[in-house]
C-alpha positions as CSV (number, residue, x, y, z in Angstrom):
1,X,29.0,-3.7,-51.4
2,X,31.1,-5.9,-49.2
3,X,30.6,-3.9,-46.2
4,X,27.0,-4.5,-46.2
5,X,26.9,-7.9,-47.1
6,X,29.7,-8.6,-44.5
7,X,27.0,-6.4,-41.8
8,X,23.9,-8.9,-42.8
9,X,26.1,-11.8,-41.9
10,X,27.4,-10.3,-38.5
11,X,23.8,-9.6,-38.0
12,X,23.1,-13.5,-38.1
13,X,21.8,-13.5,-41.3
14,X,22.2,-16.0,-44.2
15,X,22.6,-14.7,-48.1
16,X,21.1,-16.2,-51.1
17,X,21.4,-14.5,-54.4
18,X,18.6,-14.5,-56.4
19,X,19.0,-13.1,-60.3
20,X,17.8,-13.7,-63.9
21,X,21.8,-13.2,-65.0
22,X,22.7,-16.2,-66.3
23,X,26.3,-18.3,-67.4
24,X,29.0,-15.7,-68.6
25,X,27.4,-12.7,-67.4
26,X,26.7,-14.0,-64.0
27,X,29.8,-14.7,-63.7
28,X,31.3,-11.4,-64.9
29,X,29.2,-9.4,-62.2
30,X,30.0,-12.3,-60.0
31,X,33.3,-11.3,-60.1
32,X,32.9,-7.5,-59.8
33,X,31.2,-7.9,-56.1
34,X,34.1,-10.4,-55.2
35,X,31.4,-11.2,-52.6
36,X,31.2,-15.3,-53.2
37,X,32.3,-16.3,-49.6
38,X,29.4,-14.4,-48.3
39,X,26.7,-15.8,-50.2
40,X,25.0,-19.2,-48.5
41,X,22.8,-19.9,-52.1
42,X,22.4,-18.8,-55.2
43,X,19.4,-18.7,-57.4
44,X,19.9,-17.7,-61.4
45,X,18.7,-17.9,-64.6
46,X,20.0,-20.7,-66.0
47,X,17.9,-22.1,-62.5
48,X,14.7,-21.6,-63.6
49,X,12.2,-21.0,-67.1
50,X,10.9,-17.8,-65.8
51,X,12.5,-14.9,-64.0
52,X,11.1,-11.8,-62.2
53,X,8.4,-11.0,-61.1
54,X,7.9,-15.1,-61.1
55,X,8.2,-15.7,-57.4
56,X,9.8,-19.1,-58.3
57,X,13.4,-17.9,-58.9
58,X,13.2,-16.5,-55.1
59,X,11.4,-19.7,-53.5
60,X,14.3,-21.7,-55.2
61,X,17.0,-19.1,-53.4
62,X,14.5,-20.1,-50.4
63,X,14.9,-23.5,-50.6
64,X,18.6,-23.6,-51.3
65,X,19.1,-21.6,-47.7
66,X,16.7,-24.1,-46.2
67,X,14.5,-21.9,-45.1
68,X,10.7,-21.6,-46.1
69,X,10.6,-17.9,-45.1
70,X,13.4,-14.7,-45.5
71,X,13.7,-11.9,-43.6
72,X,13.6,-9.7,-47.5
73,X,14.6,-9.6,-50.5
74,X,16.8,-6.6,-51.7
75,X,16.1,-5.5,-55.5
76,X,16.4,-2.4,-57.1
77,X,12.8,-2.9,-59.7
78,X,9.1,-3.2,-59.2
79,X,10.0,-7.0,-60.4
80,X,12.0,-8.0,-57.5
81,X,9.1,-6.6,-55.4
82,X,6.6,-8.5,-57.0
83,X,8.8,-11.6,-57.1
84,X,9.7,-11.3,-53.3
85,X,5.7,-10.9,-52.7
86,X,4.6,-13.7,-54.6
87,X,7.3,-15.9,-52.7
88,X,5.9,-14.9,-49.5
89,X,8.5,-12.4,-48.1
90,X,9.0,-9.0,-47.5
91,X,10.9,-6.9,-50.1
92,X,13.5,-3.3,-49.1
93,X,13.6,-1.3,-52.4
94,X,17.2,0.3,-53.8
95,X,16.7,3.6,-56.0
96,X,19.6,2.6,-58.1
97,X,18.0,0.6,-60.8
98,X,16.3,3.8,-62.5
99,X,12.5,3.5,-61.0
100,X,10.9,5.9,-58.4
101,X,10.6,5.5,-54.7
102,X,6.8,5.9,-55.1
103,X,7.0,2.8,-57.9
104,X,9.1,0.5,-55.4
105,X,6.5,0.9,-52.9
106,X,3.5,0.9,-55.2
107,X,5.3,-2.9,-56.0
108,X,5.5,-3.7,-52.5
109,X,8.6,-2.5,-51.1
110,X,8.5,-2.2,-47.2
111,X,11.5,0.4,-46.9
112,X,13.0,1.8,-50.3
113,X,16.8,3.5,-49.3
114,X,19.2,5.8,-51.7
115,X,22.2,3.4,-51.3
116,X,23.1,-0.2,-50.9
117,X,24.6,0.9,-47.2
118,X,21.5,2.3,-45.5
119,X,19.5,-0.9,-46.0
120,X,21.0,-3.2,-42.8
121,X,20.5,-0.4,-40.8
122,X,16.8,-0.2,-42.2
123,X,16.6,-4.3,-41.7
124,X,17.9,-4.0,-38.0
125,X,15.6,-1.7,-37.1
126,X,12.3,-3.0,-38.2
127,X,12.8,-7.1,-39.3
128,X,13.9,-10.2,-37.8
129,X,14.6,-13.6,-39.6
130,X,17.2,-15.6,-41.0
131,X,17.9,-15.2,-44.4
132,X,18.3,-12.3,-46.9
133,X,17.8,-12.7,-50.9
């Protein structure tokens, strides 16, 4: 998980974290990714009154970069599609949160990939921006 976050940021890219996890068990997963240095913003439940697919939780992880617009939003359920969409960005689908390739894309997904490490290769290839959710 590192390596990839660590590759968005080489790329020039700016992270914000955008979840409906809120106080203790944010902060457990928080700790598992040991990513914190690499994340720019963070967006969470305790943020906002509604989470996913209500675009607002990603337009507040927007805001908190300063930008208006990201390059995507990475989420592994219809919902983070949806939410991404509704914010106005682009969405890259994961298959590791149990739904199908075709459902991700149904959602609005513009690239779905098997594993967290194939997606900043996908993002180099296609996308340009400044900010990641």
């Amino acid at each position: 998980m590192r390596d990839v976050f660590e590759a968005l940021r080489e790329g020039g890219g700016r992270i914000a974290l955008a979840t409906d996890c809120k106080g203790p068990e944010l902060s457990h997963y928080r700790s598992l990714l040991n990513v914190d240095d690499l994340i720019d913003a963070m967006a969470c439940g305790d943020d906002v009154e509604h989470g996913k697919p209500d675009p607002r939780l990603v337009g507040l992880a927007l805001r908190k970069l300063g930008i208006s617009a990201g390059q995507a939003e990475i989420g592994d359920t219809p919902y983070d599609a949806e939410a991404a969409s509704g914010a106005g960005i682009a969405a890259a689908g994961l298959l590791t949160g149990g739904f199908a390739k075709q459902a991700l894309l149904e959602a609005g997904c513009f690239a779905v990939a098997d594993a967290l490490l194939e997606l900043p290769a996908i993002f180099k290839a296609g996308r340009s921006g400044t900010g990641w959710v």
